[in-house]
C-alpha positions as CSV (number, residue, x, y, z in Angstrom):
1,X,-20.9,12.5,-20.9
2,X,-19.5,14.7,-23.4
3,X,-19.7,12.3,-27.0
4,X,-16.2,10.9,-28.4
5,X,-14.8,11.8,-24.3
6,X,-13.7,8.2,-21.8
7,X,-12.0,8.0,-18.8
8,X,-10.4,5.2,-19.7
9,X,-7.2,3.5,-21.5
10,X,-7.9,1.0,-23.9
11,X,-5.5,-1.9,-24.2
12,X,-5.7,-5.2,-25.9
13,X,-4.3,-7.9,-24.1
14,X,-3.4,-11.7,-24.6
15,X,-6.0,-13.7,-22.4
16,X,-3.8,-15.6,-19.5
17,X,-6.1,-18.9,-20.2
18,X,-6.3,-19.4,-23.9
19,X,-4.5,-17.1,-25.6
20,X,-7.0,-14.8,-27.3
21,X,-5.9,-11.1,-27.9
22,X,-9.1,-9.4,-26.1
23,X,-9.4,-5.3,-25.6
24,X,-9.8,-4.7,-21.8
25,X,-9.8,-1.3,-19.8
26,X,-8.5,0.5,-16.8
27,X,-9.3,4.2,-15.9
28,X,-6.8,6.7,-16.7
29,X,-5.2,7.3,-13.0
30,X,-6.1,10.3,-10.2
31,X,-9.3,10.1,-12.3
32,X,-11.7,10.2,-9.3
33,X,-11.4,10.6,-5.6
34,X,-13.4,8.1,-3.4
35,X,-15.8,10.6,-1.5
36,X,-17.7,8.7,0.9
37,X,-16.4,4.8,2.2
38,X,-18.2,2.5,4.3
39,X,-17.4,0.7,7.1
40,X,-17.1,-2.8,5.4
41,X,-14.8,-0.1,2.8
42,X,-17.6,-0.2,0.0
43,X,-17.3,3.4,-1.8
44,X,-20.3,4.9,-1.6
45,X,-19.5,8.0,-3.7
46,X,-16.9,9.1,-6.5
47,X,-16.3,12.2,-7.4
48,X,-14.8,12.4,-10.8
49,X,-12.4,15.4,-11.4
50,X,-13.9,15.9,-14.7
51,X,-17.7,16.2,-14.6
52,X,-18.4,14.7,-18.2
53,X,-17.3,11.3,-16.8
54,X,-19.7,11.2,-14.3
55,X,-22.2,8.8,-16.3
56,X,-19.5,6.3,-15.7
57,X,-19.2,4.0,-12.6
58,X,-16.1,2.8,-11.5
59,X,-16.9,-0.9,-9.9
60,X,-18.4,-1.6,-12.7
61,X,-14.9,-2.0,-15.2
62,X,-13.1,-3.5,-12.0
63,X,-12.8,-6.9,-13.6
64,X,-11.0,-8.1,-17.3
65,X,-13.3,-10.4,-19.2
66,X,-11.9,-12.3,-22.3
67,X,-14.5,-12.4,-25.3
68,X,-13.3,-15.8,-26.2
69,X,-13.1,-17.8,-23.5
70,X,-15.1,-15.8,-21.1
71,X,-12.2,-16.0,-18.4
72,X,-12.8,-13.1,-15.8
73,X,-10.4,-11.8,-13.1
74,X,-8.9,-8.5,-12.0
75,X,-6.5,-6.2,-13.7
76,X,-4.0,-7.7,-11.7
77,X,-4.7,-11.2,-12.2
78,X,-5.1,-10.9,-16.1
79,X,-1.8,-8.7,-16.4
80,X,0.2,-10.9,-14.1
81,X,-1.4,-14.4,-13.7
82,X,0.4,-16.8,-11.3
83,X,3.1,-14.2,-10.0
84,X,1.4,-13.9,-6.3
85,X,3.0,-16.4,-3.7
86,X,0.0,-18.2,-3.4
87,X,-1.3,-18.5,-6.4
88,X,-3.5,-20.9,-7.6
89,X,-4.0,-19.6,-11.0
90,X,-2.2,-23.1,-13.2
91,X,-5.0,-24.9,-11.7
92,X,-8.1,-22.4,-12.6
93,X,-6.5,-22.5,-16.6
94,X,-6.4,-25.9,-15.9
95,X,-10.2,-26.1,-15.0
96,X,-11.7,-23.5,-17.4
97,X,-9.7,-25.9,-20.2
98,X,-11.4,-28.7,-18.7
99,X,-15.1,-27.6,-18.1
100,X,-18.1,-29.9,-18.0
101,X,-21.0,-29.5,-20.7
102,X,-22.7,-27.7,-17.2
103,X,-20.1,-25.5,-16.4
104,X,-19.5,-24.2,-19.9
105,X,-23.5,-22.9,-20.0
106,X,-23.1,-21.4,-17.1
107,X,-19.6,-19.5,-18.2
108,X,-21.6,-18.8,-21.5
109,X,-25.1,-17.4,-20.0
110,X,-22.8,-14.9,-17.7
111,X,-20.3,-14.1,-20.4
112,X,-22.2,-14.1,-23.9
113,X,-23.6,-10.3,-23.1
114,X,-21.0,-7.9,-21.2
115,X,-19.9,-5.3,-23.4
116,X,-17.7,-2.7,-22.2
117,X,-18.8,0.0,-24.5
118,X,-22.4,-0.1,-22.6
119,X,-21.8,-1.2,-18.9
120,X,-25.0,-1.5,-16.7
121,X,-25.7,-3.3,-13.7
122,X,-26.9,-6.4,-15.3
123,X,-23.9,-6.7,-16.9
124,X,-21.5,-5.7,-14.3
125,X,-23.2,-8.4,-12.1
126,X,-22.8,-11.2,-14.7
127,X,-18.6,-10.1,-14.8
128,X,-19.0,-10.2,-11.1
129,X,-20.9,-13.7,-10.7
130,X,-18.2,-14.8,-13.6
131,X,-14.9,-13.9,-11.7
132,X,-16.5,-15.5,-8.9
133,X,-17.5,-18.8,-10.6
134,X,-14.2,-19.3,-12.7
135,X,-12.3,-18.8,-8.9
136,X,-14.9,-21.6,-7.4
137,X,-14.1,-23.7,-10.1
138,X,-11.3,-25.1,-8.6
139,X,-11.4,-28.0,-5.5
140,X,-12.4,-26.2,-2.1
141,X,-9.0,-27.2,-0.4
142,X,-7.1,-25.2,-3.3
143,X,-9.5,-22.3,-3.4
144,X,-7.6,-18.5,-2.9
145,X,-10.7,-18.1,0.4
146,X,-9.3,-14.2,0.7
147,X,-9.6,-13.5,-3.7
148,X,-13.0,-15.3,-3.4
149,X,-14.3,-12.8,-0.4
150,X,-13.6,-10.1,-2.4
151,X,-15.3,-11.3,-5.0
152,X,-18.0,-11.7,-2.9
153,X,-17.9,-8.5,-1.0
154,X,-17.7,-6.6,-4.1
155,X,-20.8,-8.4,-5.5
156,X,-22.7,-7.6,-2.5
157,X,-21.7,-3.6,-2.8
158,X,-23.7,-4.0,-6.5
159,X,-26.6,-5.1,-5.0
160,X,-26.4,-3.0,-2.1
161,X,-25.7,0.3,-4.7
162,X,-29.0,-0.5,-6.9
163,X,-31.0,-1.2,-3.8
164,X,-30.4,2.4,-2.7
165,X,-31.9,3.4,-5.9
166,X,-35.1,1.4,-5.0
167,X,-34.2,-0.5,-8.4
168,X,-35.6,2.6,-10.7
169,X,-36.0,1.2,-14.0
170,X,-36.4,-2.5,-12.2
171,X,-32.7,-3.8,-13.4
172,X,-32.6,-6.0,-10.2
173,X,-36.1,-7.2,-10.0
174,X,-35.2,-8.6,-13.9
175,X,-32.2,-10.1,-12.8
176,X,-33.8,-11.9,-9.9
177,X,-35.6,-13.8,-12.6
178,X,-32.5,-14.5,-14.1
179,X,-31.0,-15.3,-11.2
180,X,-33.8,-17.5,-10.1
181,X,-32.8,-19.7,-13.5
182,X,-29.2,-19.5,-12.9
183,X,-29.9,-20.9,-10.2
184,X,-31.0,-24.4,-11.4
185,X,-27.5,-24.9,-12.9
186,X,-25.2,-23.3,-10.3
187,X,-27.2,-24.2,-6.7
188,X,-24.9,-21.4,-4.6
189,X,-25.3,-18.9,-7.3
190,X,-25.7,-15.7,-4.4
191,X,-29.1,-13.9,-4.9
192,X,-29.0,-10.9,-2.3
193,X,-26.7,-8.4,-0.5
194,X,-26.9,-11.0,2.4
195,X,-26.1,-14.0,1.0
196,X,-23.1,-12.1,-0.6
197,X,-22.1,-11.0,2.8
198,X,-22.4,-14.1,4.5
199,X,-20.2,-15.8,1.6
200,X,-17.5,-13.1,2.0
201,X,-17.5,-13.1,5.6
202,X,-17.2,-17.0,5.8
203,X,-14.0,-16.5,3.1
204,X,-12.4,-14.5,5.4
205,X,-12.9,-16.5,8.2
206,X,-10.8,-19.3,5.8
207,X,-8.1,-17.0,4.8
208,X,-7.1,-15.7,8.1
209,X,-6.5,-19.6,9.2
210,X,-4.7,-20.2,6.2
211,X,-3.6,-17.0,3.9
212,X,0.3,-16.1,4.5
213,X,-0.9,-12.1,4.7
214,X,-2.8,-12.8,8.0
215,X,0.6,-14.2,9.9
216,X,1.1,-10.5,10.3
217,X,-1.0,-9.0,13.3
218,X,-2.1,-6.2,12.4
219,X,-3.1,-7.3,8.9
220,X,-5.2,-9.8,11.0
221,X,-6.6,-8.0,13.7
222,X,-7.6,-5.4,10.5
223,X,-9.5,-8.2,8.4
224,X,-11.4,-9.5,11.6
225,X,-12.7,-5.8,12.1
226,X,-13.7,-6.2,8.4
227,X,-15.4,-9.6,8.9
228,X,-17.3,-8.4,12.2
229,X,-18.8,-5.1,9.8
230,X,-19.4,-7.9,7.3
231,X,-21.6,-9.6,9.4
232,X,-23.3,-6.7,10.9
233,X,-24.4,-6.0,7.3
234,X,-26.0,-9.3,7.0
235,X,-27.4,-8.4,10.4
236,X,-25.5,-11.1,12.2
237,X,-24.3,-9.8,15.7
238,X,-23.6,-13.1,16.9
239,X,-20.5,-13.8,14.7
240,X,-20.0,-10.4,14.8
241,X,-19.4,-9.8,18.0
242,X,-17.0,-13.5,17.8
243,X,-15.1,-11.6,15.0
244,X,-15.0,-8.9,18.0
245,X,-13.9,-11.4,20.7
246,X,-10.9,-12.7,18.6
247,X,-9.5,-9.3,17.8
248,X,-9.3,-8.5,21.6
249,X,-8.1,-12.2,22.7
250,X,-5.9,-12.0,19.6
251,X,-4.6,-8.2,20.9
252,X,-4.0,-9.2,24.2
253,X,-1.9,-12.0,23.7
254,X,0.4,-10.4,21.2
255,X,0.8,-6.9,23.7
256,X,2.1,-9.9,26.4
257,X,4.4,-11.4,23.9
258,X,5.7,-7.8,22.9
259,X,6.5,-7.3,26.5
260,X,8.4,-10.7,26.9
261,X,10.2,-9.8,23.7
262,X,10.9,-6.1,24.8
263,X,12.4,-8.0,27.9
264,X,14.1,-10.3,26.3
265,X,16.1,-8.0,24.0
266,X,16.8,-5.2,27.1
267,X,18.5,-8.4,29.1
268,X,20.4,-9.3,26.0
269,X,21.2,-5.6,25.3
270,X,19.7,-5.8,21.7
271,X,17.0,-3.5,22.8
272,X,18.2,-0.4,20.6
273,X,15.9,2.8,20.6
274,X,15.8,2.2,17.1
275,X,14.4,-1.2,17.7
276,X,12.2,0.1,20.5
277,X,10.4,2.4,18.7
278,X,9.8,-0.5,15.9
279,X,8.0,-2.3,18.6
280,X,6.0,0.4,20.3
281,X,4.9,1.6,16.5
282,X,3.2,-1.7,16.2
283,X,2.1,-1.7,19.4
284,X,0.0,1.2,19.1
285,X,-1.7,0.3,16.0
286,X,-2.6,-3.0,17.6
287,X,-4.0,-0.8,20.8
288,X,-5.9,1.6,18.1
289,X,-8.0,-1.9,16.5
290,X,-8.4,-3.3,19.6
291,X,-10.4,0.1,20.9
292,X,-12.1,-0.4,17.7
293,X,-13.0,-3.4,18.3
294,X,-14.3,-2.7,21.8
295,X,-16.3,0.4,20.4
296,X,-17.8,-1.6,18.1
297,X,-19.2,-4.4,20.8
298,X,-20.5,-1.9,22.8
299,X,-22.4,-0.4,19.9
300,X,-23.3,-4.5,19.1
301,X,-24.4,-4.6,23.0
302,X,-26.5,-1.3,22.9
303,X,-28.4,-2.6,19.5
304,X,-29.1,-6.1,21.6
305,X,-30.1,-4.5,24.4
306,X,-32.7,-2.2,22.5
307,X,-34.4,-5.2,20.9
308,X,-34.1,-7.4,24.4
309,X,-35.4,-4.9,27.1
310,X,-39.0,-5.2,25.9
311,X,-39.1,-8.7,26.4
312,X,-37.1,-8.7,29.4
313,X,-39.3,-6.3,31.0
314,X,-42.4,-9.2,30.4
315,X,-40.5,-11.5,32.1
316,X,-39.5,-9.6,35.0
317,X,-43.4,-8.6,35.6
318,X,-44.2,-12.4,35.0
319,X,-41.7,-14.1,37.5
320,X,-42.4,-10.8,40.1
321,X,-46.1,-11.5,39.5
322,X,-45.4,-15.3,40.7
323,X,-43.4,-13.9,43.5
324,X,-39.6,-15.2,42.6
325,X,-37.5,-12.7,43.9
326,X,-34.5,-10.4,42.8
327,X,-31.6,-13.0,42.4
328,X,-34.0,-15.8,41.3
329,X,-35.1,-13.5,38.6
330,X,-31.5,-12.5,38.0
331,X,-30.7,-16.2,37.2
332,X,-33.6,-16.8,34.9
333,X,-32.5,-13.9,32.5
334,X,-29.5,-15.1,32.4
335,X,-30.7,-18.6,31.6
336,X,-32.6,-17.0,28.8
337,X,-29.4,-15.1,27.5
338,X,-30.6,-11.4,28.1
339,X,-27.6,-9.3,28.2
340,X,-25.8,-9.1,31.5
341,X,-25.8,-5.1,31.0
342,X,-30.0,-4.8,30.8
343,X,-30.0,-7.5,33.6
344,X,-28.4,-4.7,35.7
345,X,-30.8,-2.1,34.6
346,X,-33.5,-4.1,35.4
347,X,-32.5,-5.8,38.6
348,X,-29.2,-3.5,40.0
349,X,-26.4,-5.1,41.2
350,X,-26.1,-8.7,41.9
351,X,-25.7,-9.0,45.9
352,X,-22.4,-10.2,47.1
353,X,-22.6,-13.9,48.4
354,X,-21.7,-13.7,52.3
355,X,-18.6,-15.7,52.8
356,X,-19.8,-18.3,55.8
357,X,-21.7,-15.9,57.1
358,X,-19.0,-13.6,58.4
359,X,-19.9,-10.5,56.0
């Protein structure tokens, strides 16, 4: 980094919750280019147009942090509190106003060290824990689940990022120990990757019941695609592969209510082209998740499979050894939930049931 050079665009700004004027940051547009993006859409690699800004990394200035109060929140959030529809922002003033003695150390241990002028990782985690905290302040039933996940989700990409450094100058093993004593005052206080996952896959779960965004298909079929990578990252293929299971159950029942509608409006002659072509546009993007969706339990299957077959292959010699034959076999697999797809390889086809005897 070139000295008296920034990416960024200074601005101070009235905090939302109490009122202080604080100096926050955003990076000066068409700065960088996202390289590389993961399938849970972590960015794995920037590539900043000017080379002298490379020292700087972006997720680290993602959130606003007032000096006075500590409040923390996106850009967004701090520039325009209270202006999405379901805002719950009146009620998180309300409860950083309002914090208990224990609260108030914990906003203060996350808040009392970030300085802007000299982000690192310890730092950008304590904004990140912060934004979190002050969102989970507020009673579960009144909680924005789909602002909380990202929190989350961006928390775990931290971890993630200086885990793929093998921890170099040992930032993360130092903030386990602080972690660690966090801990004692805030009791789900995330301390991996995982457990950030988990958390932001669980959020989702919430917001699709309840968030107004996910009324719309294909922003729903989109976030349970998200939510099944999610939980393959925390190396959870069961729920993944439910995420999986929704978006195709969810897929096929809107394709038969497009066809009822299509029908609907060609018998009441409302069926324009215009308004055809609306329908079959979202029909396809529907089709292109779903095959998504079923690419990605197949590649779920394959990976289950793969740790299955060697046990499998134990019992198979076991029961054959005690000499249960094919079918008998074929039931006890399944009893012992191998996948139906190795219980083929193993044993072949299942034999067709003769129909009273006549085939």
């Amino acid at each position: 980094m070139s000295p008296g050079k920034s990416p960024f665009v200074k601005k101070e700004i009235i905090c939302p919750v109490c009122g202080s004027p604080s100096e926050n940051r955003f990076i000066m547009p068409k700065s960088f280019v996202e390289k590389e993006v993961e399938s849970d859409r972590h960015v794995k690699e920037y590539k900043w147009m000017d080379s002298d800004f490379e020292g700087y990394h972006p997720p680290f200035y993602h959130f606003w942090h007032c000096t006075t109060c500590k409040y923390t929140s996106s850009q967004r959030d701090f520039l325009k509190p209270g202006q999405d529809q379901q805002s719950n922002f009146s009620l998180i003033k309300r409860c950083v106003q309002q914090m208990n003695p224990n609260q108030k150390q914990i906003v203060q241990l996350l808040g009392s060290s970030i300085n802007y002028d000299n982000m690192t990782f310890c730092m950008a985690m304590n904004a990140h824990l912060l934004a979190l905290y002050i969102q989970e302040l507020t009673p579960t039933v009144d909680r924005d689940d789909n602002k909380i996940a990202s929190y989350y989700l961006r928390t775990g990409w931290l971890i993630r990022e200086q885990m793929a450094k093998d921890d170099p100058d040992g930032e993360f093993k130092k903030y386990k120990e602080f972690l660690a004593k966090l801990g004692k005052l805030w009791e789900s206080v995330p301390q991996s990757e995982a457990e950030c996952m988990n958390a932001a896959a669980e959020n989702f779960q919430k917001a699709y019941q309840n968030h107004p965004r996910y009324a719309d298909i294909l922003h729903a079929t989109d976030l349970m695609i998200l939510i099944a990578e999610i939980y393959l990252r925390a190396d959870n293929m069961k729920l993944a592969m439910k995420s999986l299971n929704s978006v195709m159950q969810t897929g096929q029942k809107h394709r038969a209510q497009m066809g009822e509608t299509m029908r609907k409006d060609k018998e009441a002659g409302r069926l324009t082209a215009t308004r055809k072509a609306q329908l079959d546009a979202q029909a396809n993007k529907v089709n292109v998740l779903m095959e998504k969706a079923g690419d990605m339990r197949q590649e779920i299957i394959k990976v289950k499979i793969a740790k299955q077959e060697p046990k499998a292959k134990e019992v198979v010699a076991k029961l054959e050894a005690r000499g249960m034959d094919a079918e008998d076999i074929r039931e006890k697999l399944k009893e012992f939930n191998f996948e139906p797809q190795l219980i083929t390889r193993l044993l072949g086809e299942q034999k067709r049931k003769k129909f009273l005897g006549l085939f």
